[in-house]
C-alpha positions in Angstrom: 0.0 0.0 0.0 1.7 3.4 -1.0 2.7 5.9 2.0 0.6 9.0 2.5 2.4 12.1 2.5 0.3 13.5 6.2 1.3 16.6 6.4 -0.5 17.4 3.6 -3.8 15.4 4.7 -3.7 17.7 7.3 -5.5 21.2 6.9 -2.9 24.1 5.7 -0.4 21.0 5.0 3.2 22.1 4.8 1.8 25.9 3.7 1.3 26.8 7.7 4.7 26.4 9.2 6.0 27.6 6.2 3.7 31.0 6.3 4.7 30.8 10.1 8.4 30.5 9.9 8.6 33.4 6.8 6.4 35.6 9.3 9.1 35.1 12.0 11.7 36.2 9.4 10.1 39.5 8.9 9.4 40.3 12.2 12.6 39.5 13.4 14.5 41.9 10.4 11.8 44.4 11.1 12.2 45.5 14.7 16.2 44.5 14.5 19.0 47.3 16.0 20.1 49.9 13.1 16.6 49.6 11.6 14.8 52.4 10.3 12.8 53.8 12.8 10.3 57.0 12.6 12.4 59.9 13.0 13.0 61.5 16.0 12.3 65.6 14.6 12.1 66.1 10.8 12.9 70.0 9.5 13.0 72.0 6.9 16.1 73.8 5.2 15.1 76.2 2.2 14.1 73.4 -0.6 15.3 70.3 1.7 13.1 68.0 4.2 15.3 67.1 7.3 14.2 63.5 9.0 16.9 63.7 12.4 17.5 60.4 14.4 19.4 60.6 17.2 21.5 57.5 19.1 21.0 57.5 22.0 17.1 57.8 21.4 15.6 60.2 22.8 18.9 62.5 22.4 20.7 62.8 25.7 23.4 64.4 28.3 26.9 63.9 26.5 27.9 62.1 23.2 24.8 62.2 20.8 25.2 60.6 17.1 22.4 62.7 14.8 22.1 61.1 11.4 20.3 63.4 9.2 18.3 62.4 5.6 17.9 64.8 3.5 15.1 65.3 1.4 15.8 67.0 -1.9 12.1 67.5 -3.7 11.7 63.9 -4.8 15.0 62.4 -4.4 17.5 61.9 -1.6 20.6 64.9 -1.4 23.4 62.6 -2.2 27.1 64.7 -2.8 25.8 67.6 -0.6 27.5 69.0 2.2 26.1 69.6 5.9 27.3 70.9 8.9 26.0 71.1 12.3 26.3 73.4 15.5 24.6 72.7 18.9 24.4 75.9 21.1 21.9 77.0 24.3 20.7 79.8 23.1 21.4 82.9 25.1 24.7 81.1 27.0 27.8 83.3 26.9 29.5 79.9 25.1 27.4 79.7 22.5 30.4 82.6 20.6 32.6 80.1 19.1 30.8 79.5 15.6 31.8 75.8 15.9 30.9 73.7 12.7 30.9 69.8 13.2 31.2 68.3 9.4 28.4 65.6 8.8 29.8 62.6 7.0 27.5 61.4 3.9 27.0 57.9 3.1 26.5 58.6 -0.4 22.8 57.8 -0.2 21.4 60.7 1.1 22.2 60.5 4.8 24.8 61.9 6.6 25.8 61.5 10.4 28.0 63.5 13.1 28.4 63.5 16.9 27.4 66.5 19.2 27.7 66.5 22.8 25.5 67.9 24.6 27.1 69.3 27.7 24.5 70.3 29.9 20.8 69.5 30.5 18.6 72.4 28.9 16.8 73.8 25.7 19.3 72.8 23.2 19.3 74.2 19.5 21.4 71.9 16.5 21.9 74.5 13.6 22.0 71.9 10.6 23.6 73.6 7.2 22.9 72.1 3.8 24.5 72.6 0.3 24.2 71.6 -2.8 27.0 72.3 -5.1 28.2 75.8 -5.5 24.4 77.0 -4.0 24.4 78.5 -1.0 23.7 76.7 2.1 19.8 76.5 3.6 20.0 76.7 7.1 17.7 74.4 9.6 16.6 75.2 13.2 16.6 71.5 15.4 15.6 71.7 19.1 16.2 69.5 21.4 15.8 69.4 25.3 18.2 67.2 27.2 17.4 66.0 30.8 19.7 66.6 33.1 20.5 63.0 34.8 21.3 63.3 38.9 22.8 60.3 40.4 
């Protein structure tokens, strides 16, 4: 008498754990570290959209890596150049003029550290250009928490 194959006498046969395993998959690659996530502020700079993310997540007290994409119309800035500048505003520090160079990936994001120094109302100045153009300036806020031990 030949064999039955029973896992496909069975309802769903071998289609369930199949659909189950590939579901797994996705799930697991979807909510994965280094992910895309929502972003944290989005802005605008003269004809570009801004989406920021910042690691940590919600930006805090020290070291902060902001990743900016930028939005040109319908396409992604590749080849541009930003530059970023945290400041309080109305602190007697904020006269420096310090410009931190955002590195590009090449595909429309680029990414540079800040540290925030203190807890407070916190401003990122984030400069775009493309080509010779000048650059469109965007206002980020940001409030860091001060952490007490």
């Amino acid at each position: 008498m030949p064999r039955q194959n029973r896992s496909s006498s069975k309802p769903g046969g071998v289609f369930l754990p199949l659909l189950a395993v590939a579901l797994v998959v996705t799930l697991a690659v979807a909510l994965a570290p280094g992910c895309s996530r929502a972003p944290d502020k989005t802005a605008a700079a003269g004809p570009f959209r801004i989406e920021v993310r910042s690691d940590p997540s919600p930006a805090a007290l020290g070291p902060t890596r902001l990743t900016l994409r930028v939005q040109d119309g319908d396409r992604l800035l590749s080849g541009g150049e930003v530059k970023l500048r945290a400041f309080m505003d109305g602190m007697p520090m904020n006269t420096d003029e310090l410009w931190i160079p955002a590195a590009g990936d090449g595909k429309g994001s680029y990414t540079a550290e800040v540290d925030f120094s203190m807890g407070g109302e916190w401003t990122v100045l984030a400069s775009v250009r493309r080509g010779a153009e000048e650059p469109a300036q965007a206002r980020i806020p940001f409030t860091i928490v001060w952490e007490l031990p």
